[in-house]
C-alpha positions, 0 to 999 in steps of 0.5 A: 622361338619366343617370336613364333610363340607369340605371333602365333599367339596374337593369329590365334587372338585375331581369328578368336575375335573375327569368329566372335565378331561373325556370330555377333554379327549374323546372330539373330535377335531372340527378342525385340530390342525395348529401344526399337520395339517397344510395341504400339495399338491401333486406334481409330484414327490410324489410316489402317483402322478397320472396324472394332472387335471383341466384346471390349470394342477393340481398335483392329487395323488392317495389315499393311506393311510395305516392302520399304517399310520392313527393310527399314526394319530389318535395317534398324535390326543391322539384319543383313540383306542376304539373311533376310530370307529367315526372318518375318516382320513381326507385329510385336503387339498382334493386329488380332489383338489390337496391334497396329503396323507402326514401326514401333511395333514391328521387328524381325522375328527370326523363323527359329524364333517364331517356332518356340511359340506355334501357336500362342498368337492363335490361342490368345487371339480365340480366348480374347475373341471368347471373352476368357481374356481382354485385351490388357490381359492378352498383351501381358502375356504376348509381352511376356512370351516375346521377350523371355529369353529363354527361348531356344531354336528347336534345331540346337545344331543351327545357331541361327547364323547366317553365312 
């Protein structure tokens, strides 16, 4: 009796941890991890450099980002390849503030994720382009925003695991 006790024990043990591992493992990340992503501008000497903008003379880069480069990312991220689908590359710095398509400023942003925050990166792009923020203001706040964990997907059914 004391044996099936304890061999039930250590199957419940083992099926805790394999769950435990499987969300950990297909979670998504709420926010860019600091060591991968620390965030990174454009500058005039950047190959996607296109002209400057805004009153303050803004280095603005063209999107480019290549398929190889975002599986790199999502690669760094341990984002498996059947749970791509729902997750975008991500300028953590936007391009329409001044961000550049260097790595290290990429990550894969979740769509629940992105769906916290609609419209911040329009709004602060139309108050940057209005003059009623610069651009050090403007990349306070989206730093800020994208890496707050408070965020939390608006379907609190979905986990934003991947089977």
């Amino acid at each position: 009796m004391q044996n099936r006790v304890v061999v039930a024990i250590v199957k419940a043990c083992f099926v805790i941890a394999f769950s435990l591992t499987v969300t950990l493992a297909f979670s998504y990340p709420l926010i860019p991890d600091p060591e991968i992503t620390q965030g990174d501008l454009c500058t005039e000497d950047n190959p996607d450099f296109a002209k400057y903008r805004y009153q303050e003379n803004i280095p603005y880069c063209q999107r480019n980002v290549s398929k190889a480069r975002r599986e790199k990312i999502y690669e760094k991220y341990n984002i498996p390849s059947h749970c791509r689908y729902l997750y975008t590359i991500d300028h953590f710095i936007p391009l329409s503030i001044g961000g550049s398509n260097a790595d290290q400023n990429l990550w894969p942003e979740h769509v629940l994720v992105k769906a916290t925050r609609p419209k911040l990166e329009e709004e602060i792009y139309l108050a940057l382009a209005q003059g009623e923020l610069n651009q050090q203001e403007a990349i306070d706040i989206i730093i800020k925003e994208k890496t707050t964990e408070q965020q939390s997907p608006p379907d609190n059914n979905s986990k934003g695991e991947c089977n």
